[in-house]
ROBALUM-781944 format. One record per atom (N, C-alpha, C): residue in one letter; x, y, z. Coordinates in steps of 0.02 Angstrom, whole numbers, padded with zeros to 5 digits, always signed. Layout:
AXYZ...
//
This chain:
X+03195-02136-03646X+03158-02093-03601X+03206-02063-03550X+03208-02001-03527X+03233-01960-03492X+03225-01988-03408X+03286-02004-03394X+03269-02040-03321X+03238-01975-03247X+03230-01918-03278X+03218-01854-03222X+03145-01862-03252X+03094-01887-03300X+03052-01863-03317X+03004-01920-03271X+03060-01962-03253X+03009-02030-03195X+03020-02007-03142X+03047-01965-03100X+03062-01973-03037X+02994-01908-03018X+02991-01945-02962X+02904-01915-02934X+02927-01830-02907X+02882-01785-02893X+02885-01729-02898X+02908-01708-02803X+02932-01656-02779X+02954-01656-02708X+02887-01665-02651X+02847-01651-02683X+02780-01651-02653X+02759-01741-02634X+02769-01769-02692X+02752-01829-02693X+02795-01863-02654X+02851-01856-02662X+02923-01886-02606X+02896-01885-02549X+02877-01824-02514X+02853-01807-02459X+02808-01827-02417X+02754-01844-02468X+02688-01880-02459X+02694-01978-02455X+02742-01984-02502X+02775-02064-02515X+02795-02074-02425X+02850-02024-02401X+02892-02046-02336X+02851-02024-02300X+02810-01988-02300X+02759-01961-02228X+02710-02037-02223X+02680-02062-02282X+02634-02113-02285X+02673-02169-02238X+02738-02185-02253X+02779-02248-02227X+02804-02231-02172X+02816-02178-02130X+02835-02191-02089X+02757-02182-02038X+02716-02173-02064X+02638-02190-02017X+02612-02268-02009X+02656-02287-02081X+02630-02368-02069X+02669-02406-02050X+02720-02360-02021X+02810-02409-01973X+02770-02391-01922X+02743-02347-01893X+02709-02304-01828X+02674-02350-01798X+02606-02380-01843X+02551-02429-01836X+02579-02485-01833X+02615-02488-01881X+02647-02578-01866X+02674-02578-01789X+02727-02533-01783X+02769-02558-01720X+02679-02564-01640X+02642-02516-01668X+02592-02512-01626X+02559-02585-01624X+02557-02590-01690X+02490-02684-01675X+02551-02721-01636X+02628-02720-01672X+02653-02795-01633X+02680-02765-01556X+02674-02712-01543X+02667-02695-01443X+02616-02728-01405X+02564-02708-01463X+02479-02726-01428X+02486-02802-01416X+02523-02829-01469X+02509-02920-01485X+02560-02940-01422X+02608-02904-01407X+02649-02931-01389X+02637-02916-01302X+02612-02871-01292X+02573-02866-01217X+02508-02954-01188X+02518-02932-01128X+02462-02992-01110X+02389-02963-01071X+02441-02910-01035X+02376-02864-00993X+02326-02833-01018X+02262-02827-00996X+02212-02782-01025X+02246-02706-01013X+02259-02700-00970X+02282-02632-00934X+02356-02612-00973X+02386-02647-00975X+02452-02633-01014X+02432-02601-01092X+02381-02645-01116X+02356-02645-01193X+02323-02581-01175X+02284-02558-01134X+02268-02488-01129X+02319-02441-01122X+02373-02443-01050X+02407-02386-01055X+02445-02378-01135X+02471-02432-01161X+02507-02411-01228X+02474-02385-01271X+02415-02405-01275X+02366-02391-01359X+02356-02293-01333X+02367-02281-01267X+02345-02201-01234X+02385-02163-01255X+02464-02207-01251X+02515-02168-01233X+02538-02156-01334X+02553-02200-01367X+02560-02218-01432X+02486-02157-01466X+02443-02185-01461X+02404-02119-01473X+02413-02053-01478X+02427-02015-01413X+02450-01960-01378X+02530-01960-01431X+02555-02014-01441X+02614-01991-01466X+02591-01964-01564X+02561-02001-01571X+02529-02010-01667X+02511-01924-01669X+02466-01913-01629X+02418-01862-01617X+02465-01797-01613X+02535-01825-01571X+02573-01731-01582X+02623-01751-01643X+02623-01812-01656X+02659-01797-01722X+02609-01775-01783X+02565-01800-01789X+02512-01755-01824X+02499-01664-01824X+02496-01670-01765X+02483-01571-01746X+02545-01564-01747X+02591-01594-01745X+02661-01548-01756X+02668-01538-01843X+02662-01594-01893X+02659-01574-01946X+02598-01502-01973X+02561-01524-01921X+02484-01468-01961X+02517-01387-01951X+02554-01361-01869X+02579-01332-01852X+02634-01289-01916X+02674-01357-01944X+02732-01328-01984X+02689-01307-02050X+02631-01331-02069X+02603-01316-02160X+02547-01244-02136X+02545-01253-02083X+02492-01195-02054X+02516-01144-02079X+02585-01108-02094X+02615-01031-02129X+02592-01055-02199X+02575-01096-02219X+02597-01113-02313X+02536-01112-02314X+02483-01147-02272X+02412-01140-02307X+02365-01069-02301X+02409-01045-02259X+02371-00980-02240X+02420-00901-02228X+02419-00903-02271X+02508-00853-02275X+02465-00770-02234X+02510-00744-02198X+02513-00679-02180X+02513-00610-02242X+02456-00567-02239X+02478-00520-02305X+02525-00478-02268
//
């Protein structure tokens, strides 16, 4: 078997490393949360970590926004 005919397509690469680095994102988020004692601490982080998820999200939507909706 042709070893190029296994390797996943650029789309899928993309989708593979976008998926893992959201669940490095969440992880480092639960063991902050675990690792806090304050109610208030456990709030400002989960605000701030949020706020951070949230523009890395709209920053990706931002970059596919020309591709899904092209200019004639």
């Amino acid at each position: 078997m042709d070893r190029d005919t296994r390797r996943p397509q650029p789309g899928q690469q993309y989708s593979s490393y976008k998926g893992r680095i959201e669940s490095n994102i969440l992880g480092v988020w639960w063991m902050c949360l675990a690792a806090l004692q304050s109610e208030r601490q456990v709030q400002l982080l989960a605000k701030v970590l949020n706020d951070k998820i949230d523009l890395i999200v709209s920053h990706d939507l931002l970059f596919l926004l020309p591709f899904c909706y092209p200019t004639r």
